[in-house]
N, C-alpha and C positions, 0 to 999 in steps of 0.2 A: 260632413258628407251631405250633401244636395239630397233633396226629397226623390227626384229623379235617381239620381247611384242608389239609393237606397231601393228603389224598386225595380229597379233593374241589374240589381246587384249578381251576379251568378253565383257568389255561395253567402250564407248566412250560420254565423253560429248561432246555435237554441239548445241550450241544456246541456253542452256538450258535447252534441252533435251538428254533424256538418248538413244541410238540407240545400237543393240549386232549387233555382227556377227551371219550372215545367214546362213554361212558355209563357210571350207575352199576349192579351189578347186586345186586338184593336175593337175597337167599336164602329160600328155603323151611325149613319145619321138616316132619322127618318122620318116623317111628317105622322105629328100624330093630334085626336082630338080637332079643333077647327082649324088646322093648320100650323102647330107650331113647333120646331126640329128638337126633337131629341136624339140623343147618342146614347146606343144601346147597343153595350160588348155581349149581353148574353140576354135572350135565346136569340140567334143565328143560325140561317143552315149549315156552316159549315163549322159548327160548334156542337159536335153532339154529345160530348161529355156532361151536356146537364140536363135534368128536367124541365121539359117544356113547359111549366108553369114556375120557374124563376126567372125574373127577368130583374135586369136594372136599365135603369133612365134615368138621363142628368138633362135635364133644360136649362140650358142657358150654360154659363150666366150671361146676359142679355140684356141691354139696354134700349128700354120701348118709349117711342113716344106718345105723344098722348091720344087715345085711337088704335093704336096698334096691340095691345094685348090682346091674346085669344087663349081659351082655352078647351075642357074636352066637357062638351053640351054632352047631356045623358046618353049612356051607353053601359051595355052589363057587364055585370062580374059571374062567374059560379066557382063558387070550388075553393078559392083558396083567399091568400090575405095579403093587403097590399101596406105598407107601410110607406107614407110622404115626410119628407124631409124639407122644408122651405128655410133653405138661406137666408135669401132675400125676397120681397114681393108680398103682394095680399094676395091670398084665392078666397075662395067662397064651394061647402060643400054642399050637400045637398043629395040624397037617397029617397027611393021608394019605399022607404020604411018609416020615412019619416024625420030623420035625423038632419039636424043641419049644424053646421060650425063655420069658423071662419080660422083660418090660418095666417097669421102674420111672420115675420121673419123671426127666424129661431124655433117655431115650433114642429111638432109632430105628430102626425095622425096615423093611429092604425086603423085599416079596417075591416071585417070579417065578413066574407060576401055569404059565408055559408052556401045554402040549397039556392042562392040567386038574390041577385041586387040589382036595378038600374040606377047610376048616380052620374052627378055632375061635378068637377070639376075646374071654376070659374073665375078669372081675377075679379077681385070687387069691384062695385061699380066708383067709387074712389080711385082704384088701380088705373081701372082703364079708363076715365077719364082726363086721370093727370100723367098717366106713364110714370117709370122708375125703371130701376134696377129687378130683374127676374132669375131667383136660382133655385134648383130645388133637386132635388134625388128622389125617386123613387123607388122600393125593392120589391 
């Protein structure tokens, strides 16, 4: 069975029980940080079965050349925690608190914005000078 039938399957056995899909939900695409698309199924307005402070985003995957990476230049957080997922690609992080790191392919960051954060979000200057492959999730 295709990764597709499996998610789009209409019933599944689990423990002995029969369970269907609820619905499927598509995603939006939309320009985020210095202009770069992401596809994000949830929070949407016409998605109100969840909390506005869950969201997911997939960038890419996306092939840049060299010049063309961008990323999300400082901007806040409050309240809750973002976890990054990078496939593929270099970023570069960076907080008003202080903290910096760097993400290569395969890694992952959590991060706790608490009572307020401003951070960045940045392909290395390596990345964006030679271009590559860009993937990444965020929740």
């Amino acid at each position: 069975m295709s990764m597709v039938s499996e998610v789009l399957g209409i019933e599944e056995m689990s423990a002995g029980r029969r369970r269907t899909v609820a619905g499927v939900v598509n995603s939006i695409e939309t320009l985020e940080g210095g202009g770069f698309l992401v596809r994000r199924p949830f929070p949407k307005a016409s998605f109100s079965e969840f909390d506005p402070f869950l969201l997911l985003d997939e960038m890419g995957p996306m092939d840049l050349a060299p010049g063309e990476a961008k990323g999300a230049p400082d901007h806040p957080h409050r309240g809750f925690e973002t976890v990054t997922y990078l496939l593929s690609g270099d970023m570069e992080h960076k907080d008003s608190r202080g903290h910096a790191g760097r993400l290569r392919s395969g890694d992952v960051q959590w991060m706790t914005a608490g009572a307020g954060v401003i951070h960045s979000e940045m392909p290395s200057r390596e990345f964006a000078r030679n271009g590559g492959r860009m993937h990444a999730f965020q929740l």
